[in-house]
C-alpha positions in Angstrom: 46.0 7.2 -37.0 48.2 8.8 -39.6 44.3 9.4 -42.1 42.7 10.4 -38.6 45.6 13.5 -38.3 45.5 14.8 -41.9 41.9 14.5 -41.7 41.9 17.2 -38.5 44.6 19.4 -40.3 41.9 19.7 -43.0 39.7 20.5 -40.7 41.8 22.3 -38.9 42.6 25.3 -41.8 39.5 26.3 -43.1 38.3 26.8 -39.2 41.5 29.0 -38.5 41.1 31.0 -41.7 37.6 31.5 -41.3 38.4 32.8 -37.8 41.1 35.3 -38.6 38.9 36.6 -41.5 36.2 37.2 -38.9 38.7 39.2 -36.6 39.9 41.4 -39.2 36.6 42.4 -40.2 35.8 42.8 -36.4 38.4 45.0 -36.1 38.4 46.8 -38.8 34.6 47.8 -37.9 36.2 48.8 -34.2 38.8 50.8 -35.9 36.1 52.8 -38.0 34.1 53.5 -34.8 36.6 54.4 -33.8 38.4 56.6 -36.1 34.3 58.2 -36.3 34.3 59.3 -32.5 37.9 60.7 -33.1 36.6 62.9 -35.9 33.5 64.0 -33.5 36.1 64.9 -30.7 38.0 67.0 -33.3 35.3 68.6 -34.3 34.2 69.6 -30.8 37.7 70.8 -30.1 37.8 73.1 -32.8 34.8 74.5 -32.2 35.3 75.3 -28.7 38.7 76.6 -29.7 36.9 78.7 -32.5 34.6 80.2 -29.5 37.5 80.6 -27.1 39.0 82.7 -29.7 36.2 84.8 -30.4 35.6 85.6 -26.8 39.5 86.7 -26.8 39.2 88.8 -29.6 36.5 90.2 -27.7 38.3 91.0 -25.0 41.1 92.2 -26.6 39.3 94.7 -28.6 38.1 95.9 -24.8 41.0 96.6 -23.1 42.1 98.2 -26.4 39.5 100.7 -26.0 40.1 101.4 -22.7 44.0 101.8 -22.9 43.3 104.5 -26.2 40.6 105.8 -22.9 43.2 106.2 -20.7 46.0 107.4 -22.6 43.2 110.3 -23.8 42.8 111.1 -20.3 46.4 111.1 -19.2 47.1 113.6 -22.8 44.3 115.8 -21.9 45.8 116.1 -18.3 49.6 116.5 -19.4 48.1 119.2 -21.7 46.3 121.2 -19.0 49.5 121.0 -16.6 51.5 122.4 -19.1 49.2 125.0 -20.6 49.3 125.7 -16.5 52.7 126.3 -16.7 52.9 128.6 -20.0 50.8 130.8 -18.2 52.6 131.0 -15.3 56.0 131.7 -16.9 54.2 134.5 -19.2 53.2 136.1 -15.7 57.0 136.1 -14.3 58.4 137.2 -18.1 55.9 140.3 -17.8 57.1 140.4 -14.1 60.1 140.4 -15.5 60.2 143.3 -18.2 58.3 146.0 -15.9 61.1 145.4 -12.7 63.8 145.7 -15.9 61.5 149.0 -16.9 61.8 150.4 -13.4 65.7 149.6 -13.7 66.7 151.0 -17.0 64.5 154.4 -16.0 66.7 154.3 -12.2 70.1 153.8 -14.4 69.0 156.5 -16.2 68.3 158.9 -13.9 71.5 158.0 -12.2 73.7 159.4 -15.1 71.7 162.2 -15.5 73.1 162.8 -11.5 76.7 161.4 -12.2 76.9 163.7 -15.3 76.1 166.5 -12.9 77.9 165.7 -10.4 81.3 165.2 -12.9 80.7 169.0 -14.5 80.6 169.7 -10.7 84.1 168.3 -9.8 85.3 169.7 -13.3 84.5 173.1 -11.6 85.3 171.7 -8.3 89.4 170.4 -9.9 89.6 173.7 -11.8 89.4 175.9 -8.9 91.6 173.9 -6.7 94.1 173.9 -9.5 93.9 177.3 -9.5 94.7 177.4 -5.6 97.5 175.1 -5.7 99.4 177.4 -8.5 98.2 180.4 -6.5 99.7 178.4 -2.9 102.9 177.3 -4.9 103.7 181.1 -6.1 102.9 181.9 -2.5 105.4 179.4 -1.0 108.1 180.1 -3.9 108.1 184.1 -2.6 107.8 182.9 1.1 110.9 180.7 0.4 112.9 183.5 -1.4 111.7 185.8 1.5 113.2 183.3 4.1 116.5 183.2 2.3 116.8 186.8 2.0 116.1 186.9 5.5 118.0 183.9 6.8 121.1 184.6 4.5 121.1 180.8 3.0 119.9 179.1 0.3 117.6 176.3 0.3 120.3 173.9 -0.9 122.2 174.9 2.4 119.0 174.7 4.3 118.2 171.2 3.0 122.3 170.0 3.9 121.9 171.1 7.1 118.7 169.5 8.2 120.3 166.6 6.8 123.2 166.8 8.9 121.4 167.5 12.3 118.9 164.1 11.0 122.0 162.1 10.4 123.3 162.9 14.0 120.0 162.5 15.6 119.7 159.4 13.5 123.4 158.2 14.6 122.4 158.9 18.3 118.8 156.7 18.4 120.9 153.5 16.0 123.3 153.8 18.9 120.3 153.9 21.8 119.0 151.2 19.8 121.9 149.2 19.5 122.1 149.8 23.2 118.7 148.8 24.1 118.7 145.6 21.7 122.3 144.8 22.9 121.3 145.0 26.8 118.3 142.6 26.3 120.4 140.5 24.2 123.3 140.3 26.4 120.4 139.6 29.8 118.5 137.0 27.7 122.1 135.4 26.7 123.7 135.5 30.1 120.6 134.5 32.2 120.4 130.9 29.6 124.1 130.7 29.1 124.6 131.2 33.5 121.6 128.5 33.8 123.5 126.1 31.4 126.9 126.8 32.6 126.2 126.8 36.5 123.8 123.4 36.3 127.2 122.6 34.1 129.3 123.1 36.8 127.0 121.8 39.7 126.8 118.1 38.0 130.2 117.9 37.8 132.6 118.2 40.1 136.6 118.2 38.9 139.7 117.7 41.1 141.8 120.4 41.9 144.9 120.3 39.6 148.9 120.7 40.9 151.2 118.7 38.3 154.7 119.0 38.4 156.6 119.3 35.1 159.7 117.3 36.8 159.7 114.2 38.6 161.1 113.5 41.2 162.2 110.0 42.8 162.8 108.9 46.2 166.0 107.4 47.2 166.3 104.9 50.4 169.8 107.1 51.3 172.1 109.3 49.5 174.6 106.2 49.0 172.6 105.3 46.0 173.1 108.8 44.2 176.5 106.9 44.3 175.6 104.0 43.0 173.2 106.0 40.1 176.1 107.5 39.1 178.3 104.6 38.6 182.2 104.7 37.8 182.9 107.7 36.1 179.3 108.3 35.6 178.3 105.2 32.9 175.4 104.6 34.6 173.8 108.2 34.7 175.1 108.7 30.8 173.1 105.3 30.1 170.3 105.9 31.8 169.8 109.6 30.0 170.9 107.9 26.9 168.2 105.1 27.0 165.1 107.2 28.1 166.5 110.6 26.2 165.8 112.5 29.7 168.3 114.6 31.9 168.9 113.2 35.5 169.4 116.4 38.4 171.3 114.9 41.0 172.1 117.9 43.5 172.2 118.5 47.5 168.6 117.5 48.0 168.7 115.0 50.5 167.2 111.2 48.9 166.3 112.5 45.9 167.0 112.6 42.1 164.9 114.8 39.7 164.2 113.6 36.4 164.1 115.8 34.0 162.9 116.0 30.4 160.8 118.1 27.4 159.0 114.5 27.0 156.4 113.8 29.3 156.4 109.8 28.2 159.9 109.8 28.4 160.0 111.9 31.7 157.9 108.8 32.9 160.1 105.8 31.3 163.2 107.4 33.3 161.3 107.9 36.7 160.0 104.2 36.8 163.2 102.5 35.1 164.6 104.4 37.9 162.8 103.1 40.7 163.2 99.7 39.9 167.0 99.9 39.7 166.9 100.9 43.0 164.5 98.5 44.3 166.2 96.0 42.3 169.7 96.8 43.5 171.4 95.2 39.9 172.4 99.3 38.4 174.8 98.6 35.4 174.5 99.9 31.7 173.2 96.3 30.6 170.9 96.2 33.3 169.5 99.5 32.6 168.9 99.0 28.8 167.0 95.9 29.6 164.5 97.8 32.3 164.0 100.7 29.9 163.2 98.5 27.5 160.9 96.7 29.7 158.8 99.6 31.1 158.9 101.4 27.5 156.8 97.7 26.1 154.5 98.6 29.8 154.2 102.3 28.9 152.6 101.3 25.9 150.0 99.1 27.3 149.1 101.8 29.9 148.8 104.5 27.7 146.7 102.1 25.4 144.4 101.2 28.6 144.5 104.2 29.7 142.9 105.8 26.7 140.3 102.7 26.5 139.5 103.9 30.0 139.4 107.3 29.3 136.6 106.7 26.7 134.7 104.1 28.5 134.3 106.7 31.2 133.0 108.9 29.1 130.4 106.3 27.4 131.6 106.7 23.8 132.6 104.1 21.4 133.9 103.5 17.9 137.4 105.3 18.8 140.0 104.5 16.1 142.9 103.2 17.9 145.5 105.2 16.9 143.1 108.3 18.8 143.0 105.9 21.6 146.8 105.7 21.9 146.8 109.6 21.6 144.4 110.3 24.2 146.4 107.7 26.6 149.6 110.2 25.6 147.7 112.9 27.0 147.8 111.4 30.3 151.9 112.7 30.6 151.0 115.9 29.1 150.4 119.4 31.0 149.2 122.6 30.1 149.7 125.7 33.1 150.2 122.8 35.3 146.9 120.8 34.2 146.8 117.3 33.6 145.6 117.4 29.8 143.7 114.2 29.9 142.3 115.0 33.4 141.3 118.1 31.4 139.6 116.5 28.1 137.9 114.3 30.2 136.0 117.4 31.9 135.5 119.1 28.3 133.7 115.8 27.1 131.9 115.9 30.0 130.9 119.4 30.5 129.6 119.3 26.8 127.6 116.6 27.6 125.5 118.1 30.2 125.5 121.5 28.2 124.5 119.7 25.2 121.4 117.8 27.3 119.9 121.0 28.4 120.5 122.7 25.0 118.9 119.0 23.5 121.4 118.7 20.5 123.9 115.0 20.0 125.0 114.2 23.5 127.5 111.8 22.4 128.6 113.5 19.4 129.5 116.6 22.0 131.4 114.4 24.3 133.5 112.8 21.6 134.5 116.3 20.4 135.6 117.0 23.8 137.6 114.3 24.7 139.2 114.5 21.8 139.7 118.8 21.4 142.7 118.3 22.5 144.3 115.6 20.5 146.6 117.3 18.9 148.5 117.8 22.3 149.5 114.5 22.1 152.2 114.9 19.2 152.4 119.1 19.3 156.2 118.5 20.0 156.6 116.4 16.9 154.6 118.4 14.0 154.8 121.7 13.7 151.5 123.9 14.1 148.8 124.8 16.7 147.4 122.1 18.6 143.9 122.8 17.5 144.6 122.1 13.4 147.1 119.2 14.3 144.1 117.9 16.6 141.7 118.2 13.3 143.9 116.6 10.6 144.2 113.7 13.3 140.7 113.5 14.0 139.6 113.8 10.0 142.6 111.4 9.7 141.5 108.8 11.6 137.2 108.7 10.5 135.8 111.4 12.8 132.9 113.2 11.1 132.8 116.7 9.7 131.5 118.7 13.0 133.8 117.3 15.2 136.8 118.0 13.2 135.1 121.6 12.7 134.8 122.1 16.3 138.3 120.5 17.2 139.7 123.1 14.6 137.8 126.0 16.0 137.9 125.7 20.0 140.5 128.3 19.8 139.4 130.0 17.0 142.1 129.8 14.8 139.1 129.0 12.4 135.2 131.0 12.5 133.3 128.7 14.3 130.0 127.7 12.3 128.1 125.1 14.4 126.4 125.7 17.9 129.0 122.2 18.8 131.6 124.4 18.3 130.7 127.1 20.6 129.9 124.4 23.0 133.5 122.7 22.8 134.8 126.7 23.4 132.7 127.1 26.7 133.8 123.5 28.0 137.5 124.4 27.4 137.0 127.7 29.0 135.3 126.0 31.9 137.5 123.3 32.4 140.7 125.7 31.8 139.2 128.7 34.2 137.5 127.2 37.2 139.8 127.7 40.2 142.7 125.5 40.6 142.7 124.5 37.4 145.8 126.0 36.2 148.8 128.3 37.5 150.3 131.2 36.1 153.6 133.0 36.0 153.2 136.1 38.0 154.9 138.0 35.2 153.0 136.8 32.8 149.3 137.5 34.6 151.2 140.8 35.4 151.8 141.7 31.6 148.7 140.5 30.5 146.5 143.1 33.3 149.0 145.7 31.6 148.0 144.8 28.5 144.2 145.2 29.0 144.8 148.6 30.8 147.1 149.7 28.2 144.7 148.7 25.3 141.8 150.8 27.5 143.7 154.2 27.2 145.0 153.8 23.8 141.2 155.2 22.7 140.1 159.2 23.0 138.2 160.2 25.7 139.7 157.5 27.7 140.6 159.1 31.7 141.6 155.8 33.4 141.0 152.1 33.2 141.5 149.3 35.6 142.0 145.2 34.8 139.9 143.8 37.7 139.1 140.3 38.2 142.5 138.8 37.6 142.2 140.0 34.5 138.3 138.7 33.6 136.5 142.2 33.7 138.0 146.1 32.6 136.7 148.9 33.8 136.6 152.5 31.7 136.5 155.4 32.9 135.4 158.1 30.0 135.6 161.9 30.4 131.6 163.1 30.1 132.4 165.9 28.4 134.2 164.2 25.3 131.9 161.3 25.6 128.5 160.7 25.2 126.4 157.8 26.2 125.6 157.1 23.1 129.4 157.1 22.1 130.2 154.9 25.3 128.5 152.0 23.4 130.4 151.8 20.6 133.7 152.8 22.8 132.9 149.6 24.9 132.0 147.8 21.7 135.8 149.0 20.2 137.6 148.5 23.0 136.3 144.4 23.2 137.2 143.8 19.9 141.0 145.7 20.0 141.3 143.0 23.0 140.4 140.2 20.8 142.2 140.6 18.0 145.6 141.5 20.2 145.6 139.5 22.9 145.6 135.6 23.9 143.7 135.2 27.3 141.8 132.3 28.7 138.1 132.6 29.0 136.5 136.1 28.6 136.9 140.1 29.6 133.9 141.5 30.4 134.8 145.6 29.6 132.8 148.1 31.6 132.7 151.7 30.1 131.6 154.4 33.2 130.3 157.6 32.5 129.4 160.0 34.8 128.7 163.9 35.6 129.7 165.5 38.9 128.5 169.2 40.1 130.9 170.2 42.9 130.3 173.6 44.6 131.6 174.6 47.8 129.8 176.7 50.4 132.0 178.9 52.0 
């Protein structure tokens, strides 16, 4: 077995060499076949690729002759248009030169006519010269002539034109001033009557009738007795614990209190009434009440000022002004109950300042508070209206209501339209009927006053206060006065009442001037 296998290896080689020798050979003839067809294809490729490129550069070199065709054709065209265009410009350039021809030969004959016509005014200015010295020696001997035959001088002549102009001019300023016054004064009191009367209409006051003493109602005249006490201790400590003086006379069941201060006036009245309802009247017992209703006054005058501006709708009140405007509660002017009155100020302002459509709240705070300075006027010295101010500036008010607080009586110039406003509320509240009362003396003197004032001026034949005192009539002698001259009369006469006298509201003055013819057929 083992010869038999060796034997077959033998065999074996040779055949396996012998065929891998006859594969490579049969290969290597595939691989030249092959590599000869490869070489054909290449050869075919390059000669297509060497026809391919012929025919391009064929093509190429066409299109290139037609682009250089085209682009000939386009330059030739471009060439005509413009050649085209050169023409037509040369036509409007010679166009051009013979309209500039015709000009220059207009121009030209033009000043050949101006310089004709300017030796023609040269004649023309010389001969008028000529007249105007000829017409200036003829009004220079005219003028002499008229002196000589008038018997003044020019100078005079000139003076007294002058004068008569000045007086003509004096009499139209005053027909002017007339005139513009007069619609002035109907445009003014035609608004200022609107504003005032719907004023009036939406509110309606009280009528006013304070007492300045006060007077309290006894059960029967045994208790002036007992008010009295034992050698009068209980009258001297009443008066000495309220600071008031107590009137105890024949009038039957009553006592008057008396006293310059209104809060005190009050303290005495209800201490007083409650001693009596009480019964208890000794010295001890009347310290302790008028200490009692003094701590009460307090909190009424402090709730009565809170009121006071709740009713009027304003807020931000420093409290000290609220105390002082609950003060003015006890306080009368003529008989007027000064809060009563602020309260109608502030609201007065209010519906003036609506229609006029300036702060309505700002005008109602300087109202209610215009009279302030009432309040304390018996413990600084100095008119109400600047003690009112320093409070109100005091105590954080702004700048225009302290203005107008300071001028609504015009101890300052008032300078804001809420000024002028606060001065017609206080008039209006002040001056409506019933408002206030007046000494008869005193409305007597002041009617003398306004008549006496009238006929202190020239020209002046009588005068008469009318009105209670709110209008004067003049009466002016025609011959002394014109009507010209009764303008600024009534225009004097207004302002000698203003600066001399103190009077509530206004006076309307009335200057009359007539001319009577009387002839009697006998």
């Amino acid at each position: 077995m083992t010869i038999s296998f060796e034997i077959m290896i033998l065999i074996l080689i040779p055949t396996v060499i012998l065929g891998i020798l006859i594969g490579f050979f049969a290969r290597k003839k595939i691989m030249e076949s092959r590599i000869e067809s490869i070489e054909r294809l290449a050869n075919k490729i390059i000669e297509e690729a060497r026809k391919e490129a012929q025919n391009i550069k064929k093509e190429a070199t066409l299109q290139a002759k037609d682009s250089l065709y085209q682009m000939k054709t386009e330059f030739e065209k471009e060439v005509r248009d413009r050649r085209y265009e050169l023409q037509t410009l040369e036509r409007r350039l010679i166009q051009k030169e013979e309209n500039i021809e015709k000009r220059t030969s207009i121009v030209e004959q033009r000043e050949a006519e101006s310089v004709k016509r300017e030796k023609i005014l040269n004649q023309k200015e010389k001969a008028i010269q000529e007249q105007e010295s000829t017409y200036l020696r003829l009004i220079q001997e005219q003028r002499a002539q008229l002196e000589r035959i008038s018997g003044i001088s020019s100078a005079e002549a000139k003076t007294l034109l002058m004068n008569s102009m000045e007086e003509e001019a004096k009499t139209e300023a005053a027909l002017l001033i007339k005139n513009i016054e007069n619609r002035a004064r109907e445009m003014a009191d035609k608004k200022s009557k609107e504003i005032i009367a719907l004023a009036i209409n939406r509110y309606a006051g009280d009528y006013v009738a304070e007492k300045t003493v006060s007077v309290v109602t006894l059960p029967n005249d045994e208790m002036k007795g007992r008010i009295i006490g034992r050698e009068g201790r209980n009258i001297r400590a009443i008066e000495a614990a309220t600071g008031v003086d107590l009137i105890i006379d024949d009038t039957p069941e009553a006592v008057i209190v008396s006293g310059f201060n209104p809060i005190r006036r009050e303290v005495a009245r209800l201490t007083l009434e409650r001693l009596i309802t009480d019964g208890r009247i000794h010295p001890a017992r009347i310290e302790e009440i008028v200490e009692k209703v003094s701590r009460e006054m307090e909190t009424w005058i402090k709730e009565a000022g809170e009121q006071a501006a709740f009713d009027v709708g304003i807020h931000g009140i420093h409290p000290e002004l609220i105390k002082l405007i609950g003060k003015l509660k006890f306080r009368t002017s003529y008989a007027q109950n000064v809060l009563q009155h602020s309260l109608e100020v502030a609201f007065l302002c209010g519906i003036m300042a609506a229609e006029l459509g300036i702060n309505v709240k700002q005008a109602k705070r300087a109202g209610l508070l215009h009279d302030i300075g009432k309040a304390v006027d018996h413990e600084i010295e100095g008119p109400h209206a600047s003690i009112g101010a320093d409070l109100a500036r005091k105590y954080g008010e702004s700048d225009e209501v302290v203005h107008a607080i300071a001028a609504h009586h015009e101890d300052i110039a008032p300078e804001s339209i809420l000024a002028v406003l606060l001065q017609a509320g206080d008039t209006l509240s002040g001056a409506r009927p019933g408002a206030r009362r007046e000494m008869f003396e005193a409305y007597v003197k002041r009617l003398e006053d306004l008549e006496k004032i009238a006929n202190s001026f020239p020209g002046v034949n009588k005068s008469y206060a009318i009105q209670a005192g709110r209008e004067l009539r003049v009466i002016v002698e025609s011959n002394r006065i014109t009507d010209s001259d009764s303008v600024l009369l009534c225009r004097d006469i207004a302002r000698k009442i203003e600066k001399d006298l103190v009077y509530p509201g206004q006076v309307k003055v009335t200057v009359i001037r007539e001319t009577r013819a009387i002839e009697y057929a006998k």
